[in-house]
VOROVEX-932184 format. One record per residue (C-alpha): x, y, z. Coordinates in Angstrom, 1 decimal, always signed. Example, Ala and Ser with C-alpha at 12.3 -4.5 7.8 and 13.67 -1.06 7.14 Angstrom:
X, Y, Z
+12.3, -4.5, +7.8;
+13.7, -1.1, +7.1;
// end
This chain:
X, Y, Z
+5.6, +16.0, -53.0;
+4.4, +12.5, -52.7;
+6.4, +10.8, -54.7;
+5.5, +9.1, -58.6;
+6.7, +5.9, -60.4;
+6.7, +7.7, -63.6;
+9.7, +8.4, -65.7;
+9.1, +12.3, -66.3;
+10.6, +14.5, -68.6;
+10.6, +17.8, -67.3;
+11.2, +21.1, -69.5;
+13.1, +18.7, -72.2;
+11.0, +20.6, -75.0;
+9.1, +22.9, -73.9;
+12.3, +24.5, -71.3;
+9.1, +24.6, -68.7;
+10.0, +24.1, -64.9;
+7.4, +21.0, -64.3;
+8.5, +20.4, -61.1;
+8.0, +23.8, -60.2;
+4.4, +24.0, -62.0;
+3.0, +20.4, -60.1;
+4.2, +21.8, -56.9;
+2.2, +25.0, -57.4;
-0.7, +22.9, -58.9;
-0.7, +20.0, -55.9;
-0.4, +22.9, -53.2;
-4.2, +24.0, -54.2;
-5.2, +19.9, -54.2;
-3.5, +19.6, -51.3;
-5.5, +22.5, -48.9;
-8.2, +20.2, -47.8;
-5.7, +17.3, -47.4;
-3.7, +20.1, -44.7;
-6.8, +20.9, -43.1;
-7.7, +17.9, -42.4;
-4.3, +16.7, -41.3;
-4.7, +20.3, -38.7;
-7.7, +18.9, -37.7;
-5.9, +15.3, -36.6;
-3.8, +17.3, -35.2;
-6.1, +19.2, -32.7;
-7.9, +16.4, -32.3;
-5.3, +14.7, -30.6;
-4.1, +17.8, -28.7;
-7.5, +17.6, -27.1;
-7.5, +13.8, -26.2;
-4.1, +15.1, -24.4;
-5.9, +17.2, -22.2;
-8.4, +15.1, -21.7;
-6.3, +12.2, -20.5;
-4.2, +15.0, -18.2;
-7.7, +15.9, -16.4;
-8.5, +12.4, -15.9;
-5.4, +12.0, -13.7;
-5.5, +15.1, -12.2;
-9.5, +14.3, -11.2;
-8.3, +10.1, -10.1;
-5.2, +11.8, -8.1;
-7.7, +14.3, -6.1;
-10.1, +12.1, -5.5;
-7.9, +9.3, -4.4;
-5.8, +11.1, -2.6;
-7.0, +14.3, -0.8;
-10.7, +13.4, -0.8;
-9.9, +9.9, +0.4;
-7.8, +11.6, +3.2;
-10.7, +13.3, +4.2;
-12.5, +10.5, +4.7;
-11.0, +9.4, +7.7;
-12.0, +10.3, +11.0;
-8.3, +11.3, +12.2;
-8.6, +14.1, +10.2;
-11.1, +15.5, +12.6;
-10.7, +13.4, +15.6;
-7.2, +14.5, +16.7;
-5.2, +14.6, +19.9;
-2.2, +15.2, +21.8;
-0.4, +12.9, +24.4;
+1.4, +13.3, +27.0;
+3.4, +11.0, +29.4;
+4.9, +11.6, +32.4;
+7.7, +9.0, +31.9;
+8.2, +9.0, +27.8;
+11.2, +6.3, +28.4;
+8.7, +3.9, +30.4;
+5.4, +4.5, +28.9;
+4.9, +6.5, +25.2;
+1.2, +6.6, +23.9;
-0.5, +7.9, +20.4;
-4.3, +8.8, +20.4;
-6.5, +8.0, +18.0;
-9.5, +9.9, +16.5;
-11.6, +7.2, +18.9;
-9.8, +8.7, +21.9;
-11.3, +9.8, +24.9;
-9.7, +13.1, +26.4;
-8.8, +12.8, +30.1;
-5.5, +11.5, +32.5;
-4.8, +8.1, +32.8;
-2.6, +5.8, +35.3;
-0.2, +2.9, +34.1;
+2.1, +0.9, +36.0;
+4.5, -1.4, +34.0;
+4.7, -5.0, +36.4;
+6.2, -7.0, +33.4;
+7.1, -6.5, +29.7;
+6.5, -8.9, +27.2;
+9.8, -10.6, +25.9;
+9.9, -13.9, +23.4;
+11.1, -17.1, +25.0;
+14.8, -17.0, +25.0;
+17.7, -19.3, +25.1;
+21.6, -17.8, +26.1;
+24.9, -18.9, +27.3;
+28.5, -18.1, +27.7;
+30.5, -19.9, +24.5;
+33.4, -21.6, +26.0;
+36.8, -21.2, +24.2;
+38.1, -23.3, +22.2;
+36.6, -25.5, +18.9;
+33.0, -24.8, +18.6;
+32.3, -28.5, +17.5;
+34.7, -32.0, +16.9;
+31.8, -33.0, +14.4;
+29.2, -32.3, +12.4;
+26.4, -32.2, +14.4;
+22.7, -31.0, +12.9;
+20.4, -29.0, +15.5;
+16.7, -29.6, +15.5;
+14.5, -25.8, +16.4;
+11.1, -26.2, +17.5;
+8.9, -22.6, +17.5;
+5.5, -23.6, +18.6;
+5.3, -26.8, +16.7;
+7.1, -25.4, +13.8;
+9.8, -27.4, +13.3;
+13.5, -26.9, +11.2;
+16.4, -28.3, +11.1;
+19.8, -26.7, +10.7;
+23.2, -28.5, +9.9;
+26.3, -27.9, +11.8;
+30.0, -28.1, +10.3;
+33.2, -28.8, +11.8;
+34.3, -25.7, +10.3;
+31.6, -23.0, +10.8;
+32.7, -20.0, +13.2;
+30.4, -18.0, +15.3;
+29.3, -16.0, +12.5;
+28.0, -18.4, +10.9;
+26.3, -20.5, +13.0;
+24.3, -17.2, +13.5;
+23.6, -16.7, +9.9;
+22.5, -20.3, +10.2;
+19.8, -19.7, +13.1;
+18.1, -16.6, +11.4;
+17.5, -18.4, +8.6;
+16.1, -21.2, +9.9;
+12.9, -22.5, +8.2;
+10.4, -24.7, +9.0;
+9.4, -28.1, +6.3;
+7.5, -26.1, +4.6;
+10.1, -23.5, +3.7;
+8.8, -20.9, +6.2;
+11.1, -18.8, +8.9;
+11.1, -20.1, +12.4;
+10.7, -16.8, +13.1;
+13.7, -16.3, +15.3;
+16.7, -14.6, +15.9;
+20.2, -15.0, +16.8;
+23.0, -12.7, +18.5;
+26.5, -13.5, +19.1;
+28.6, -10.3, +21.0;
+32.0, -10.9, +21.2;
+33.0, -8.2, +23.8;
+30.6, -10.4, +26.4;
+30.9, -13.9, +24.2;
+27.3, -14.6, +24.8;
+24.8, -16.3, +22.4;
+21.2, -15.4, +22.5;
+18.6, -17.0, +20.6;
+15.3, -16.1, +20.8;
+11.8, -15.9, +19.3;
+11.0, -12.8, +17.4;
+7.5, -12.5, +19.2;
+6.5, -12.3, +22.6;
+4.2, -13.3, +24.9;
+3.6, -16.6, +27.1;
+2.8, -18.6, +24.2;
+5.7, -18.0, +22.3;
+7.5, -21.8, +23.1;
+10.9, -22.0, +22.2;
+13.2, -25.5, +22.1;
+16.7, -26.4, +20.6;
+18.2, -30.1, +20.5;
+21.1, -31.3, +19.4;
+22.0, -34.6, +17.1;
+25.2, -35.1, +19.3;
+24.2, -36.0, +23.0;
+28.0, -36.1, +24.3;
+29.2, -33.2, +26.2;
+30.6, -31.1, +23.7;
+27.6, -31.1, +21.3;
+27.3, -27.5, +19.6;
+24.4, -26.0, +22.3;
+27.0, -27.0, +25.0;
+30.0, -25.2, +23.7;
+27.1, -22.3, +23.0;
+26.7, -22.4, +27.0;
+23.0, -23.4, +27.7;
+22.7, -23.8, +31.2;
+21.1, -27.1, +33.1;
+18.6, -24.9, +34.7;
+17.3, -24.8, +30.5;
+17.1, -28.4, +29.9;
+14.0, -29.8, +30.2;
+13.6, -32.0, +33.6;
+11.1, -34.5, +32.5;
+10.0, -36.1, +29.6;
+7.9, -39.0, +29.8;
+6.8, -41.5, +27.4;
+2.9, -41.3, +27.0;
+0.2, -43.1, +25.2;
-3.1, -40.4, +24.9;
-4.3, -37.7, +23.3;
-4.9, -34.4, +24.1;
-8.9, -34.8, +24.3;
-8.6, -38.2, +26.0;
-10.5, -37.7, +29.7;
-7.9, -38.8, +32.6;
-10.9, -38.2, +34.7;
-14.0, -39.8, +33.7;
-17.4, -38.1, +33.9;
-19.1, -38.6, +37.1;
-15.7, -40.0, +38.5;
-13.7, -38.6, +41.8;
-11.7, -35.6, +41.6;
-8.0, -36.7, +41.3;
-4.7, -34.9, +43.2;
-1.7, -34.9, +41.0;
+1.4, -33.6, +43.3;
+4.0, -31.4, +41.6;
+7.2, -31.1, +42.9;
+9.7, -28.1, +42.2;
+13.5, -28.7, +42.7;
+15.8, -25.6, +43.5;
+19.4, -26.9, +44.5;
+19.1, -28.4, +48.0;
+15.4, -27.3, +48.7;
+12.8, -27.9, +46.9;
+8.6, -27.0, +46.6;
+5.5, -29.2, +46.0;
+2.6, -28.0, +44.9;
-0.9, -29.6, +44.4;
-2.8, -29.9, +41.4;
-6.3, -31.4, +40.9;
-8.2, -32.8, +37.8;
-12.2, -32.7, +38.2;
-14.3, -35.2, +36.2;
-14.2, -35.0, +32.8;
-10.8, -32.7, +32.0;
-9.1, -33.8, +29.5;
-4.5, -33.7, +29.3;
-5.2, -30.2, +27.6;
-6.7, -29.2, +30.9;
-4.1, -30.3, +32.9;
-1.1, -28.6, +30.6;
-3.3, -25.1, +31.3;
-3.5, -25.9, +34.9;
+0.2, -26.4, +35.6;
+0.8, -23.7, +33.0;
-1.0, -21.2, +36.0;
+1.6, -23.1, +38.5;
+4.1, -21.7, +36.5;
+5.3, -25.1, +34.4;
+5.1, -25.4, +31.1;
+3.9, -28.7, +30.1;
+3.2, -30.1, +26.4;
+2.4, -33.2, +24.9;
+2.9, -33.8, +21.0;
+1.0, -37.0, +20.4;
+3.3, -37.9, +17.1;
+6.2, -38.5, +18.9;
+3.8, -39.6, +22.2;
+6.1, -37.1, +24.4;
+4.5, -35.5, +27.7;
+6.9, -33.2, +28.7;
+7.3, -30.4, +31.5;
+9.9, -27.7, +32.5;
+10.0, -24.5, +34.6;
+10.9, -21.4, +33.2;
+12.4, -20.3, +36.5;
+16.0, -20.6, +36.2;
+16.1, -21.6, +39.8;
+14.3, -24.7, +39.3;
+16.8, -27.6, +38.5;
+14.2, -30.0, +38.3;
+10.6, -31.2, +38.0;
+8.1, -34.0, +39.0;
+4.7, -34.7, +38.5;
+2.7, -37.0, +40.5;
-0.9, -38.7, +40.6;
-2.5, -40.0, +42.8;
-4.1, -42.6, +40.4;
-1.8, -45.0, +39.0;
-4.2, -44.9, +35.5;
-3.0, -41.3, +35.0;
+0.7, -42.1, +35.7;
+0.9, -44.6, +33.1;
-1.3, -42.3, +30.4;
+1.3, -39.6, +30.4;
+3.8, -41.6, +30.8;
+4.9, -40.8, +34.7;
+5.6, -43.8, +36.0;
+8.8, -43.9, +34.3;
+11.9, -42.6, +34.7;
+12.5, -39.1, +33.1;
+14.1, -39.7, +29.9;
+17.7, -38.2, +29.6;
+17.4, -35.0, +26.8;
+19.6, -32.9, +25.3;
+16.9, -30.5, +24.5;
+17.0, -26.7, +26.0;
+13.5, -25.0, +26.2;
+12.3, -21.9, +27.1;
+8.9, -19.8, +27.2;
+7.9, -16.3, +26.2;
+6.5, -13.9, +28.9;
+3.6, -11.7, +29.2;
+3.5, -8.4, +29.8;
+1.7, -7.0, +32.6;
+0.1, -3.8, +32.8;
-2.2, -2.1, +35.5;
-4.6, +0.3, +33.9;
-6.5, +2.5, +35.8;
-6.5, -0.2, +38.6;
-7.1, -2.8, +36.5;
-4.5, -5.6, +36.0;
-4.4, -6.3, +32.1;
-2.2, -9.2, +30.3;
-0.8, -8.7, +27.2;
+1.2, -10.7, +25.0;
+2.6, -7.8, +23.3;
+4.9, -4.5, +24.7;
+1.6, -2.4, +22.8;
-1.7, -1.8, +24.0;
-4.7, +0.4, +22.9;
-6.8, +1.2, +26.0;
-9.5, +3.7, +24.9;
-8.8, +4.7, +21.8;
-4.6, +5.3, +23.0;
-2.0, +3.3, +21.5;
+0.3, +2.7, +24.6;
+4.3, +1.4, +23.9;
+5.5, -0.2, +27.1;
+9.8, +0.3, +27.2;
+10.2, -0.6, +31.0;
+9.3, -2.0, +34.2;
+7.4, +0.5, +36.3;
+5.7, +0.0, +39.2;
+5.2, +3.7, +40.7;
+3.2, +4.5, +37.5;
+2.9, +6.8, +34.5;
+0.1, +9.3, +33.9;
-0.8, +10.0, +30.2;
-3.0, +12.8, +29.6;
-5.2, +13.0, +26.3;
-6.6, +16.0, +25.0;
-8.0, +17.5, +21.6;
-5.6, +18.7, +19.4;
-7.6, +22.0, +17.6;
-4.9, +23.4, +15.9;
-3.9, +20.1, +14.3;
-7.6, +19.8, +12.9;
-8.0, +23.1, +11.8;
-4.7, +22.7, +9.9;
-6.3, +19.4, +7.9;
-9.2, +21.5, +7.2;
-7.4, +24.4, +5.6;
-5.0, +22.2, +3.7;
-8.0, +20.1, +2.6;
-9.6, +24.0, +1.1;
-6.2, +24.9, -0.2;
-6.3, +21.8, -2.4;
-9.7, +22.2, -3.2;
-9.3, +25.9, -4.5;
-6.5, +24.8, -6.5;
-8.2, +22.2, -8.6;
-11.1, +24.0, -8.7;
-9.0, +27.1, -10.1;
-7.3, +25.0, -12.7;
-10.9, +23.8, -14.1;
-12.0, +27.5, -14.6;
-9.1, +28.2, -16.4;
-9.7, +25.5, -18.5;
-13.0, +25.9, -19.1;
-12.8, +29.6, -19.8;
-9.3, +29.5, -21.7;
-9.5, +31.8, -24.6;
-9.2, +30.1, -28.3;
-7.0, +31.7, -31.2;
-8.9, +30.9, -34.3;
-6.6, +32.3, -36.4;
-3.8, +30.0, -34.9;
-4.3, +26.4, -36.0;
-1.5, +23.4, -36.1;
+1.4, +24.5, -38.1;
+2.1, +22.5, -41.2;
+5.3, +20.5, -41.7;
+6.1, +23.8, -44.6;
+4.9, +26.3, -42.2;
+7.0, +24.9, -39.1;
+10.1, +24.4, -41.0;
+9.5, +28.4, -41.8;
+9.6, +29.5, -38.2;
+12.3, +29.3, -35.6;
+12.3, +27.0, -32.8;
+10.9, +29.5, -30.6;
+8.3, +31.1, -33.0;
+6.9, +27.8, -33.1;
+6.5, +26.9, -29.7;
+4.8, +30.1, -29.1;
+2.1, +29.5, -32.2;
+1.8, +26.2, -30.8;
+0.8, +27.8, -27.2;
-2.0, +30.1, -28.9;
-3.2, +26.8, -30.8;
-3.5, +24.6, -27.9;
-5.4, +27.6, -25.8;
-8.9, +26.9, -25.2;
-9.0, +23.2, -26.0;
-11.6, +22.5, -23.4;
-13.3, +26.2, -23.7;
-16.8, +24.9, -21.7;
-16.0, +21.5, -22.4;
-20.0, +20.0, -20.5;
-17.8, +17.6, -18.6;
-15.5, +19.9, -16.8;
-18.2, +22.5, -16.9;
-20.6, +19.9, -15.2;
-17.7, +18.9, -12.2;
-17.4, +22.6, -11.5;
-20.9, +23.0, -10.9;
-21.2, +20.3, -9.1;
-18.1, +21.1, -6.6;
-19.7, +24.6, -6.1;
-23.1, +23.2, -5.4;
-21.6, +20.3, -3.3;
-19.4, +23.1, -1.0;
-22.6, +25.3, -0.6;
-25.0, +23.1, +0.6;
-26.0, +21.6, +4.0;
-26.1, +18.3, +5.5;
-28.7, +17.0, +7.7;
-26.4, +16.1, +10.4;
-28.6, +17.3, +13.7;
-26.5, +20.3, +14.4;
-26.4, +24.3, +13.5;
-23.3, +23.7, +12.2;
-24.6, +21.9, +9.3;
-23.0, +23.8, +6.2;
-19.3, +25.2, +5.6;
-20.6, +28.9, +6.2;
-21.9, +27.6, +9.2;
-18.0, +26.6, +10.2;
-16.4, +30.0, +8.7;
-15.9, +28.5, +5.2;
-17.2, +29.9, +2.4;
-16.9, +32.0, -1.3;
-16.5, +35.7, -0.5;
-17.5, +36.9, -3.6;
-19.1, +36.1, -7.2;
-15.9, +36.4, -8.8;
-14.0, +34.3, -6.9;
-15.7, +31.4, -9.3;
-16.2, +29.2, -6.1;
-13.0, +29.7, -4.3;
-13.1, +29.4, -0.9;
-11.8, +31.3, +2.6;
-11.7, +30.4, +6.5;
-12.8, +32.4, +8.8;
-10.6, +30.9, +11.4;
-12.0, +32.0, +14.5;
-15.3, +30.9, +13.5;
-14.2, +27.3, +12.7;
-12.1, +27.0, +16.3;
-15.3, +27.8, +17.8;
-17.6, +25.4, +16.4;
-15.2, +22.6, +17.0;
-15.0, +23.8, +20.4;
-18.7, +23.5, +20.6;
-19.4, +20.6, +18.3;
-16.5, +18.3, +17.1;
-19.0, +15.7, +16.2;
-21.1, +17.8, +14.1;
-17.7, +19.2, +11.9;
-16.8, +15.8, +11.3;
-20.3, +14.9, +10.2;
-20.1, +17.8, +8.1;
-17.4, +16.3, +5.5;
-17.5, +13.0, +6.4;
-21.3, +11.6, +7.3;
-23.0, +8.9, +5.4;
-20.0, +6.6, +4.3;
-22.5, +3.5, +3.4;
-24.8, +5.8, +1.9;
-24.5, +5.1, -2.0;
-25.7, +6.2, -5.6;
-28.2, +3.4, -5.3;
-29.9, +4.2, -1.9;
-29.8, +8.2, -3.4;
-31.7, +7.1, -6.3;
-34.3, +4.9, -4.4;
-34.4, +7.5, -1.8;
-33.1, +11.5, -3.0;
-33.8, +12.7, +0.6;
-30.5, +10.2, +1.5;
-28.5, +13.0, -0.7;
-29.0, +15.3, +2.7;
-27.7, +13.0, +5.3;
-24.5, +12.5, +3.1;
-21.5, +14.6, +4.1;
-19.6, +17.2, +1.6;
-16.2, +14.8, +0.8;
-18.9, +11.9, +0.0;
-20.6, +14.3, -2.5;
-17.5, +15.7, -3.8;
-16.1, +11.9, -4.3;
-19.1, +11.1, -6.4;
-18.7, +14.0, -8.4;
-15.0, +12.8, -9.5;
-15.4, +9.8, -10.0;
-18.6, +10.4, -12.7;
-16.4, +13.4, -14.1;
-13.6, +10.4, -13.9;
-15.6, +7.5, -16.2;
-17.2, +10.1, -18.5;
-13.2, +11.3, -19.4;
-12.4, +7.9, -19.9;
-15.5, +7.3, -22.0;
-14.3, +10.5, -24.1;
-10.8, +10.1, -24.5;
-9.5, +6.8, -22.4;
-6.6, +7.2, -19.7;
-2.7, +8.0, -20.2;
-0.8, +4.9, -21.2;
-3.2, +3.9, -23.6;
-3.0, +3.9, -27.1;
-4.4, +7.4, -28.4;
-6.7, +5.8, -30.8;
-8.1, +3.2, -28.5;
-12.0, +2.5, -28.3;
-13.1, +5.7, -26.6;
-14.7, +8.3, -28.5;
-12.2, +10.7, -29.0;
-10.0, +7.4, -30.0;
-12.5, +6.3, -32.6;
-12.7, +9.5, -34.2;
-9.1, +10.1, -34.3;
-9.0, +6.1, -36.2;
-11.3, +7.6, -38.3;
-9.2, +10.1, -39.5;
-6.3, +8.6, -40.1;
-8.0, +6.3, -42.6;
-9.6, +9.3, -44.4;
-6.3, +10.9, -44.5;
-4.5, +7.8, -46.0;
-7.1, +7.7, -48.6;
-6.7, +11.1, -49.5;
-2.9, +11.1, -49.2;
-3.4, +7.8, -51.5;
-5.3, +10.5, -54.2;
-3.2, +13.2, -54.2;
-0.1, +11.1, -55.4;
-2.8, +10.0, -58.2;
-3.3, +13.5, -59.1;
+0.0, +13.8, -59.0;
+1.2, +11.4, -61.6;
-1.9, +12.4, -63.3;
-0.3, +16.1, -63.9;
+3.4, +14.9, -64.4;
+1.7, +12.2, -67.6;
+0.1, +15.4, -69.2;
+3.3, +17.0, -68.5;
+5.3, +14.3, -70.0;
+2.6, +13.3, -73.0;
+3.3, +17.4, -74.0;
+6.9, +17.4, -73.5;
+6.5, +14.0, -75.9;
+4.1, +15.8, -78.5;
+6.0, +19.6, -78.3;
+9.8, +17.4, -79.3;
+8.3, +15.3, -81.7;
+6.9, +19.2, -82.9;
+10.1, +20.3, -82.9;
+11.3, +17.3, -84.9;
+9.3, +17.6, -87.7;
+10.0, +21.6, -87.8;
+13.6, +21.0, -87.9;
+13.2, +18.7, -90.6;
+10.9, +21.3, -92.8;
+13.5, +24.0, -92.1;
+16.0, +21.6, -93.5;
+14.4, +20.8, -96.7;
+13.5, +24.6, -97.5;
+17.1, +25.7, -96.9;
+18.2, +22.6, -99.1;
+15.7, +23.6, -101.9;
+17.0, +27.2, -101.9;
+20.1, +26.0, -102.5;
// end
């Protein structure tokens, strides 16, 4: 019942069971009310298993179709290296089968700062440390107090003025007491300084144990920029004489500027000597230092005053506190061909290559096709396909129980906990029995997978590889014939991968300009379109999980729809409810005040008798 505001009198005169007579008389008003509630009921069953398709259709087609789409499905190899701990190497599907020669002259490695900590305090002061990584500069505060741990908790999280790592790192072993700092990447570019605030002898990078041979040897005070010509044009070529100081003996080198170079010249010519050099025109610093721990000192020489004076060379070396250090590049010999890299990684042909040590005997990788890890792509790829595929004719040809509808809230609380859930399972069958979306994907997968692509070869269908549906009941499932794929990517790799994956820039516009275009586009493209219409018309019908079920597809309109029609009719049935409880009540009235006057008129012919 529905519930009334009325004050009823039931059976008071009349000793009638009202209650008992509006429930049987609201049951037969109430028929089309449960129907239509039923029909809600299905209704939203069906936008269900709508919304579980969609997902099902996004998942394949975003997953194992978009898998499919790469080459490296098709295009694989194996490696092998004769020397995995110096040389280990990946192909790609761009890889070129054959045997290649590496030798290892140089890894990469960051620039790098280290030292022997000497005992004792670390610091008498607070001291703060400046880190310059290729211009980035941070700053990192020092306390009196601050053990070894943290000074390298300190370094690795050094950040630049902008709030950005420094991108280095910082080791401290105990067993050897050595401190390493050092950038995280590598190469000869990587430039790596550290200067302290505290310029006595037992500043922090001291006590750390930086060596003298780190320090750098000459910094000059410069006025010019980095563009400015020290030579001008049409002037005379210019000698600059470098001189290299190892211990007692020492090396001088020669250097020469041509008309119109410029101090960024010169930094890259002494950088092929082997010096670093770098000017920072804020500060107006030239600066060099050798990266050869040998080398205690460095000089630079012109033989034109003008050029002295501009970076500042004709001064004496200012006194620094400042330890610098350079990345190095990795040297590799490919195939007789020197290579520099600024990385321990390298992709020659199509091979990833991952240098782990110096090797100058050399490593022979071999590349060849990898058949059986192809093939197995391809029949995972079919398994998956035959499974989705399999689901949709089941859902399109589920049987439907007529005589099974949604169970009313009186009907359910009738049955037992399992009864229901096995009328519910006959109710739900056949929601989407030939449902013109579904119905319309599976014809389109089946037409997809049995026709050809004009990709130039014989092998231009899947029964032309060994794939295809063995019989009419199979509903579109597919089988391999293994042998018969082996062989025609023995024969024609190409022409399999063209097969699934040819045409990628081909799209639904250039097909509907040009409907010949549909041929030179390969089977996953096809199948991809197909999903993704089958995937906007389900959305269109019934929206997407997570969404509201009555949102503003159609399914979702409908199913607002009904709920409003059922609230009005849910509204008239109480109505008709109080309705038959005020006839109810106006005869239980009418029937005692009956009774009264009877009583009354029994009375008065007993008293008259009398």
């Amino acid at each position: 019942m529905y519930g009334s505001n009325l004050t009823r009198l039931s059976g008071i005169a009349s000793g009638m069971d009202t209650d008992s007579l509006v429930k049987k008389l609201m049951d037969a008003e109430r028929i089309p009310f449960n129907k239509m509630k039923q029909n809600r009921e299905k209704l939203a069953w069906q936008s269900d298993a709508y919304r579980k398709w969609n997902s099902e259709i996004f998942s394949f087609r975003s997953k194992t179709l978009l898998d499919m789409k790469m080459s490296s499905k098709y295009g694989t190899f194996s490696t092998t290296s004769s020397k995995t701990d110096i040389i280990s190497a990946s192909a790609t599907a761009d890889a070129i089968p054959g045997t290649y020669k590496l030798k290892v002259n140089q890894l990469a490695e960051g620039a790098s700062l280290s030292g022997k900590v000497k005992s004792g305090e670390l610091v008498n002061e607070d001291q703060t440390i400046t880190v310059n990584v290729n211009g980035k500069i941070g700053t990192i505060d020092i306390k009196k107090t601050d053990t070894m741990q943290d000074i390298v908790a300190k370094f690795n999280k050094a950040q630049d003025s902008e709030g950005k790592s420094l991108g280095i790192q910082a080791m401290y072993d105990s067993t050897l007491n050595q401190f390493v700092v050092r950038t995280r990447n590598t190469g000869s570019s990587q430039e790596l300084s550290i200067s302290s605030s505290d310029n006595s002898s037992s500043n922090l990078l001291t006590q750390l144990g930086f060596s003298t041979s780190q320090v750098s040897t000459y910094t000059g005070d410069a006025n010019t920029k980095l563009n400015t010509k020290l030579v001008a044009d049409g002037g005379t070529p210019v000698t600059l004489s470098l001189k290299l100081e190892k211990g007692a003996t020492s090396e001088t080198k020669t250097v020469t500027l041509n008309p119109g170079e410029t101090v960024s010249d010169l930094i890259s010519k002494l950088k092929t000597e082997g010096i670093n050099a770098s000017y920072d025109e804020k500060t107006q610093k030239f600066t060099l230092f050798s990266s050869d721990s040998d080398v205690t000192a460095v000089s630079l020489k012109a033989d034109d005053t003008g050029i002295d004076t501009a970076l500042g060379l004709d001064q004496p070396p200012a006194v620094s506190s400042e330890y610098k250090a350079v990345g190095k590049d990795a040297k590799v010999n490919f195939n007789g061909q020197d290579v520099v890299l600024g990385t321990n990684t390298a992709k020659f042909f199509g091979v990833n290559y991952t240098l782990k040590a110096v090797d100058t005997e050399g490593v022979t990788v071999t590349v060849s096709r990898d058949l059986d890890a192809e093939i197995k792509n391809i029949k995972e790829f079919v398994d998956k396909y035959n499974e989705i595929l399999d689901k949709l004719n089941k859902a399109i040809n589920e049987p439907v129980y007529k005589k099974f509808q949604p169970l009313t809230d009186e009907e359910r609380k009738a049955l037992t906990e399992k009864q229901a859930e096995q009328w519910d399972e006959k109710a739900k069958s056949g929601l989407l029995r030939r449902d013109n979306i579904l119905s319309s994907l599976v014809n389109n997968m089946r037409l997809s997978m049995t026709s050809t692509v004009n990709n130039g070869s014989e092998y231009n269908s899947l029964a032309a590889i060994g794939i295809k549906s063995e019989n009419y009941k199979d509903k579109g499932k597919l089988t391999i014939d293994e042998t018969k794929l082996r062989k025609a990517l023995e024969e024609d790799p190409e022409a399999v991968q063209n097969l699934f994956i040819q045409g990628s820039d081909i799209t639904e516009e250039d097909i509907k300009k040009d409907p010949k275009k549909r041929n030179q586009q390969g089977l996953i493209h096809r199948l991809s379109g197909s999903f993704g219409d089958a995937f906007a018309e389900l959305t269109k019908k019934a929206g997407v999980t997570g969404n509201a079920q009555d949102d503003q597809s159609i399914v979702g309109k409908l199913l607002q729809s009904m709920d409003k029609r059922i609230s009005s009719m849910e509204a008239r049935l109480i109505d008709r409810e109080n309705r038959y409880y005020r006839q109810f009540t106006a005869m239980e009235k009418a029937m005692s005040k009956y009774n009264s006057q009877s009583s009354w008129l029994m009375q008065q012919f007993g008293g008259g008798a009398s």
